[in-house]
C-alpha positions in Angstrom: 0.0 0.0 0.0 1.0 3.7 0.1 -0.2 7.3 1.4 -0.3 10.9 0.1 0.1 13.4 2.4 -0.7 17.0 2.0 -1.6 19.9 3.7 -5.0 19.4 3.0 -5.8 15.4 3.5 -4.3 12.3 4.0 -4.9 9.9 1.3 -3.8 5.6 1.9 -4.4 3.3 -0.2 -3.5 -1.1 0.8 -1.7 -3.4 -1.2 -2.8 -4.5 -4.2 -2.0 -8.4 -4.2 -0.4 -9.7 -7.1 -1.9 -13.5 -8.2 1.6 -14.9 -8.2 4.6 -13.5 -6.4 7.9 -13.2 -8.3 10.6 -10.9 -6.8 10.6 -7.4 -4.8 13.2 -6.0 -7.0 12.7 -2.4 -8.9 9.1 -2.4 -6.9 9.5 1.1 -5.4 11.6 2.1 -8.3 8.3 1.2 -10.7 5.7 2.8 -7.7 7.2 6.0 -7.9 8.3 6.2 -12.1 4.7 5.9 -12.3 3.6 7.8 -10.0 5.3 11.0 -11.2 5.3 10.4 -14.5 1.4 10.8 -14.1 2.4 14.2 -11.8 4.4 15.5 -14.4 1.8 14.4 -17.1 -1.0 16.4 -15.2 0.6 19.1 -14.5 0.1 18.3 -10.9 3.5 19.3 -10.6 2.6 23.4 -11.1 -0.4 23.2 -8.7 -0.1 24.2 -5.0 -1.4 21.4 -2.6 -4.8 23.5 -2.2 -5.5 22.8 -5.7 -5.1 19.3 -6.1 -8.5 17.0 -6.6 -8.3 14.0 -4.1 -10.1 11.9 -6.7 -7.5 12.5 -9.1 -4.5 12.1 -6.7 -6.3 8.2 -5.7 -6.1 7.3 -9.0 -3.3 7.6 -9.9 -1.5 6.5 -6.7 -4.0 3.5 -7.5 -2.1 3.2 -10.9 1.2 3.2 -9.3 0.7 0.5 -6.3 -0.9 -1.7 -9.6 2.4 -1.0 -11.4 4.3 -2.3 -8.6 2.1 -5.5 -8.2 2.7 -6.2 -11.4 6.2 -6.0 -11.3 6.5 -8.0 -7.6 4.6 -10.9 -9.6 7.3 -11.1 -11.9 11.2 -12.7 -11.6 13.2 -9.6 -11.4 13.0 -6.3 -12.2 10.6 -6.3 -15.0 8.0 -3.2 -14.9 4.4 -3.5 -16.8 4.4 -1.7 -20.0 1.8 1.3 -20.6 -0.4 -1.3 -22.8 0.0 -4.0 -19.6 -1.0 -1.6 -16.9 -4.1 0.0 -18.9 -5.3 -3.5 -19.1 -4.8 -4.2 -15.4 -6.7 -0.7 -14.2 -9.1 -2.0 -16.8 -9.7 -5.0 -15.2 -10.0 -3.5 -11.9 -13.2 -2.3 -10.1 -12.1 1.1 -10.3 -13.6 4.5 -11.9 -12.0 4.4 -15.6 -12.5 7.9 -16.0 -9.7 8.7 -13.7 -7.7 5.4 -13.9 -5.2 6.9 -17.3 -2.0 5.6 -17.6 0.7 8.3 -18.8 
């Protein structure tokens, strides 16, 4: 799992389980290249806290814990691609509109 912290809310998220565990390796390295890859993508990156959407934040720390599922069900450090993630968040129970991968 993972949290967000800000001035203005607290955000955690649990672990999404992979079906099949691999290796640990390149894990956080995977969390975070997604996760602020999909800052950067935003713009989230020129916003102060107070302007951030929480909705929009989830997601995409959502995106990012899935990223590094997929890659902890793997041998090694083998990150999901952009077309492998977009099918995982597709396959999830979660709101499509704010599940992107960038």
């Amino acid at each position: 799992g993972a949290a967000l912290l800000t001035r203005e809310f607290s955000l955690a998220l649990p672990v999404i389980k992979p079906a099949q565990f691999g290796a640990t390796i390149g894990a956080g390295g995977t969390f975070y290249g997604v996760l602020l890859s999909a800052i950067v993508s935003l713009g989230l990156d020129k916003k102060d806290a107070c302007q951030l959407e929480l909705t929009q934040l989830e997601a995409q720390l959502r995106n990012a814990i899935m990223a590094a599922s997929i890659n902890v069900s793997r041998n090694g450090c083998e990150p999901p691609t952009r077309a492998e993630l977009s099918q995982a968040i597709a396959n999830s129970c979660g709101d499509s509109a704010y599940l992107q991968v960038f």
